[in-house]
C-alpha angles and dihedrals in degrees: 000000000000151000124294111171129101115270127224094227083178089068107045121084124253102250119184117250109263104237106201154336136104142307153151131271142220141178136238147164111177100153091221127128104278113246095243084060080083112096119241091034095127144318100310125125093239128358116263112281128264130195142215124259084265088056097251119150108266110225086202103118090235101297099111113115114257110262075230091068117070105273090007110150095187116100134168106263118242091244093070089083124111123260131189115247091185143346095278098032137053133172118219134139133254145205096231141201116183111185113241090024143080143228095262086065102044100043115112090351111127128236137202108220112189097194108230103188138054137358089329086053104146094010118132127229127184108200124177120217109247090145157038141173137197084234085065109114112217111282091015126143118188103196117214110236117156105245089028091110139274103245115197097338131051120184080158092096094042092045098036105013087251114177104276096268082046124242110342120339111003081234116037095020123226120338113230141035081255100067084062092077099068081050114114109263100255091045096046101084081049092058097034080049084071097052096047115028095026098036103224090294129184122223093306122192119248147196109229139200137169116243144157115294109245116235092248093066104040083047083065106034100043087219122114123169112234 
């Protein structure tokens, strides 16, 4: 669903990082390397981590072509799903659009999302940016949950031998906790993540604001803004 190709951080503008305000939110799972893994993407001390069709951890620093793109060996790593911290937070990652800003100023930095609409209303979500996507609306966070659909690009079927529009509807995803058991082991808490602590929520609106990542996610990602 999103962008995979190497950005020329000397040529976009600095844009200050948007603090706050609301937005909308998707869902997506496309299995293919996250726009922020390319080197020179922003301030961070090393691009967000791929992964190898296995799932094993790429040393590449970030220059492996995206599984999306024909011959591509770099995929999102299954530990890059969201996972509940408490009843009312839980820490994920995004593919991310804030309106007056650029990619150079979202990726890697970290979000508070307080969900404003359906059965996750006043729940709290901390997501890291690791995307983006020119299909990204403004304010829109597009949170990363395997089963949640592929979008535009799928590397699933080439990853995890997924059906050819991934698991479910190519936009949207599968449609109950069931459906997770045919998931691959190390996606299935991911997918079962959006039945119980979401809710099985749909798109709901948020309030954002910018904050410190937390260690648990940088831990993961391997991307920390300077």
């Amino acid at each position: 669903m999103h962008l995979s190709v190497p950005a020329l951080l000397a040529v976009l503008p600095a844009v200050a990082l948007a603090q706050s305000g609301s937005g909308k939110t998707t869902r997506y799972w496309d299995c293919c390397k996250p726009s922020c893994a390319w080197p020179g993407k922003s301030t961070s001390s090393s691009p967000v981590k791929t992964c190898d069709k296995n799932d094993n951890p790429l040393n590449d620093g970030g220059n492996t072509k995206s599984g999306c793109d024909n011959g591509g060996g770099a995929f999102m790593c299954s530990n890059q799903s969201p996972w509940a911290v408490s009843d009312d937070l839980a820490y994920g990652w995004a593919a991310v659009n804030i309106a007056g800003s650029n990619e150079a100023a979202w990726c890697c930095a970290c979000y508070e999302l307080t969900f404003t609409s359906g059965p996750v209303q006043g729940k709290r979500m901390i997501v890291q940016a690791t995307n983006t996507g020119g299909d990204l609306g403004n304010n829109h966070f597009d949170i990363a949950m395997p089963g949640g659909g592929v979008g535009i690009f799928n590397a699933c079927t080439q990853q995890y031998g997924a059906p050819s529009n991934g698991w479910g509807d190519r936009y949207g995803g599968i449609h109950s906790k069931s459906e997770c058991d045919g998931f691959p082991e190390k996606l299935k808490a991911g997918c079962n993540w959006r039945f119980d602590w979401f809710k099985g929520a749909d798109n709901p609106s948020v309030n954002f604001k910018a904050v410190t990542c937390p260690s648990e996610i940088t831990a993961k990602s391997g991307c920390q803004r300077r």
